[in-house]
C-alpha atoms as one frame of an Amber mdcrd trajectory, in Angstrom:
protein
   0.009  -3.627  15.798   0.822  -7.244  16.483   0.863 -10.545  14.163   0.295
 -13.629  15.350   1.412 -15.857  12.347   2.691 -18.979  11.261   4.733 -19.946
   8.294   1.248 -21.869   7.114  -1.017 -21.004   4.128  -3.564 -18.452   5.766
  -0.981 -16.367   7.685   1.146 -16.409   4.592  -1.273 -14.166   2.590  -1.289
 -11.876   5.445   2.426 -11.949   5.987   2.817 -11.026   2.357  -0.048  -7.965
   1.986   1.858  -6.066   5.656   4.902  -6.715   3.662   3.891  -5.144   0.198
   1.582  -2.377   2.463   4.967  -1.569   4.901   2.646  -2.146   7.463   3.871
  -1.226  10.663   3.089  -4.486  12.451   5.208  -6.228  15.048   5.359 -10.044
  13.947   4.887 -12.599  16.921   5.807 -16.416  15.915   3.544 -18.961  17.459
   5.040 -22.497  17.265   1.874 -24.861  16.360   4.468 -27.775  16.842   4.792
 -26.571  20.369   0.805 -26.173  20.518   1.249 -22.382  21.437  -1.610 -21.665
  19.416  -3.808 -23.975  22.111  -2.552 -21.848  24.862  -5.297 -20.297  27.448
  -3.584 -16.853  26.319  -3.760 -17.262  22.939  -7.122 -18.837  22.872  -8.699
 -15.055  24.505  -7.181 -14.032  21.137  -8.711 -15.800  18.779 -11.205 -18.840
  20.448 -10.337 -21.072  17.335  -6.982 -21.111  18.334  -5.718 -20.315  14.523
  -3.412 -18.130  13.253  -3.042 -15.523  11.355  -4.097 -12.969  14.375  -4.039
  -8.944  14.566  -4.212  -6.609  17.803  -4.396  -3.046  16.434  -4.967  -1.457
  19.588  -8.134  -2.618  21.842  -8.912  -4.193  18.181  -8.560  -8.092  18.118
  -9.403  -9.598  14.586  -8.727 -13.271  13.126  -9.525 -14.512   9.951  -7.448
 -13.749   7.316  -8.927 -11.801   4.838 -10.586  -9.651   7.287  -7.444  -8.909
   8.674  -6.227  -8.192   5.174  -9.077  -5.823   4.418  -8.240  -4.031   7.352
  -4.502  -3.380   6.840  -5.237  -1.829   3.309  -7.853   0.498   4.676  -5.962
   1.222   7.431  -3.235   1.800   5.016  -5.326   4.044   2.721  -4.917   1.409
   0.072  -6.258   0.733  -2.766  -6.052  -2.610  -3.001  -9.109  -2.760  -0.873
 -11.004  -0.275  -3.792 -12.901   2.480  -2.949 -15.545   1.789  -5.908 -18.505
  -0.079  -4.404 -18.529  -1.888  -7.606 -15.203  -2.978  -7.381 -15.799  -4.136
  -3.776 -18.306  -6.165  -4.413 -15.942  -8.062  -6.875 -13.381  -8.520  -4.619
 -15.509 -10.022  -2.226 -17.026 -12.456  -4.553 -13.400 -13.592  -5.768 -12.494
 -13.842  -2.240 -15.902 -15.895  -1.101 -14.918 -18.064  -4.410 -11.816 -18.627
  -3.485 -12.666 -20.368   0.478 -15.498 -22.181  -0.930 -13.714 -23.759  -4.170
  -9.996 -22.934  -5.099  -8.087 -22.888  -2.174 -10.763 -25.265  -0.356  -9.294
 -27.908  -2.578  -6.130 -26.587  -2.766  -5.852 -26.910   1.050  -6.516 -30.400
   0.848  -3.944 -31.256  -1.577  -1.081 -28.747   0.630  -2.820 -30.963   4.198
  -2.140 -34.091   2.094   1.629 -33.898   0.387   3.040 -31.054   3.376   1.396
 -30.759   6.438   0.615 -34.616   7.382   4.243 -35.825   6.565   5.243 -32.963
   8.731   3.108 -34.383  11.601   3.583 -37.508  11.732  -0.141 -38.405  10.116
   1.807 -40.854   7.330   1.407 -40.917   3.684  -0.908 -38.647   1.156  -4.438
 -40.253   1.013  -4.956 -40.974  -2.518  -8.235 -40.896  -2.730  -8.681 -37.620
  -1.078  -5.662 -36.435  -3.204  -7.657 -37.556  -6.609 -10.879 -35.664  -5.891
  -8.974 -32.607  -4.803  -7.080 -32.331  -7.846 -10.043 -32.919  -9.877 -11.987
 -30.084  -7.980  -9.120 -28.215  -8.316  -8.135 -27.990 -11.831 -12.298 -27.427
 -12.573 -11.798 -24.175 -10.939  -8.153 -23.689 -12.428  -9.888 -23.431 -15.788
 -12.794 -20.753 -14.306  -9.767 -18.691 -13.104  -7.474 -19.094 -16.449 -10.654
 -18.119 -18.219 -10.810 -14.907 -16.308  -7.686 -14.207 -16.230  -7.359 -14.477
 -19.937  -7.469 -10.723 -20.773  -6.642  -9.384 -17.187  -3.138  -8.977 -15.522
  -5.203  -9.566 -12.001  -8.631 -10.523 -10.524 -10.451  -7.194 -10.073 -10.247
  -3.553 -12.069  -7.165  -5.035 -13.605  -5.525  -3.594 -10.228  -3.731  -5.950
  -7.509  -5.921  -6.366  -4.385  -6.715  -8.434  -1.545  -8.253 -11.044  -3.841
  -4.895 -11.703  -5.704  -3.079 -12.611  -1.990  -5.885 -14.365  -1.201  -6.494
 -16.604  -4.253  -2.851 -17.184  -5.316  -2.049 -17.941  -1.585  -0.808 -21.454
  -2.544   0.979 -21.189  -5.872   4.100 -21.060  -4.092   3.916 -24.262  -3.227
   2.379 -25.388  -5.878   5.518 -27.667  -7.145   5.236 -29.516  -3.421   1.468
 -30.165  -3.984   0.951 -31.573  -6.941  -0.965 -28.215  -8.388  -1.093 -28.522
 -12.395  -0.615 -24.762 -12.827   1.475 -25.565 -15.890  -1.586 -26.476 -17.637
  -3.395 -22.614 -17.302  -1.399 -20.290 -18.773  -2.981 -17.374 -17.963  -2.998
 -18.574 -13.678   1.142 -19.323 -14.682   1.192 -15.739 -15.728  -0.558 -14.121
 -13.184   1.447 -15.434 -10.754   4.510 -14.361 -12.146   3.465 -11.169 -11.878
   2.502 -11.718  -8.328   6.363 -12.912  -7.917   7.454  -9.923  -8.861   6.642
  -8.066  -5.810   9.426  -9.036  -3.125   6.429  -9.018   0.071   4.856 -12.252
  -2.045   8.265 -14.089  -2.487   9.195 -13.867   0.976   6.336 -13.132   3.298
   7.792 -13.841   6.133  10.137 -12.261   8.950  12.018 -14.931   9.445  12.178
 -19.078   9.419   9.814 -20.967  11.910  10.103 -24.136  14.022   6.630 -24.234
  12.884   4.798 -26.514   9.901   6.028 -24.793   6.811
């Protein structure tokens, strides 16, 4: 198998579940500075020209938490559960998760990392007020359910917890008031913990970090 990654926020959730699976993938760099990911070649990979991308064979799947559901099956994992019940909750934490917490979270990591990177000038204030005002509403629905749970579903890590916590590592650099939810500050300590989430990546990047 083959990863086409970056050292950006989607790929890094990917980067870190092969990591804590000991998935046997081969990890390709693509250098978005250099525009590699615009590339006629990788564009018949993934038409969006995004990363994080998988080849498992004549399999070619972007998106990242497909991509993560498929290395824990493939795996025999259960971080992807085998209770339809459970299932069903991960996918709801993970549909939660692109639609409000790390939708705004993105905006506040585009606004304070990746446009200074670029060249794109300052933080937008504006756009940095309503982000963080978005995001700390649905802080507080994730400290509240995380109040008497050590992670998201069954009380078991799974793809939910790389996919929701993808930017807490960066939270100091984006201006993300974890301090104030105690039970999101705790959670991600335990996520810490496991060496594949503290460094998720094979090696440094020329790419946007």
């Amino acid at each position: 198998m083959k990863l086409y990654y970056a050292e950006t926020m989607n790929p890094r959730k990917v980067c870190a579940l092969a990591k804590y699976l000991g998935s046997p993938v081969e990890f390709v760099p693509v250098d978005l500075f250099k525009a590699e990911n615009r590339t006629p070649e990788f564009l018949s990979k993934n038409p969006n020209g995004k990363v994080p991308v998988l080849i498992d064979g004549d399999l070619v799947l972007w998106e990242s938490t497909a991509i993560m559901v498929h290395l824990a099956v493939k795996a025999g994992s259960d971080l992807w559960p085998s209770d339809a019940a459970d299932q069903v909750e991960v996918l709801r934490w993970l549909a939660w998760d692109l639609t409000h917490f790390s939708r705004h979270g993105a905006t506040l990591y585009f606004e304070h990392v990746i446009k200074p990177r670029i060249g794109r000038g300052e933080p937008d204030p504006s756009a940095v007020q309503e982000a963080s005002g978005f995001f700390r509403k649905f802080a507080e629905v994730l400290d509240a359910h995380l109040a008497t749970r050590d992670f998201l579903v069954g009380d078991k890590l799974s793809v939910a917890d790389f996919s929701v916590g993808v930017l807490l590592p960066w939270a100091g650099d984006i201006g993300l008031p974890i301090e104030d939810f105690p039970n999101v500050v705790r959670w991600h300590e335990r996520m810490m913990a496991l060496p594949g989430w503290r460094e998720p990546f094979p090696a440094p990047l020329s790419a946007v970090a």
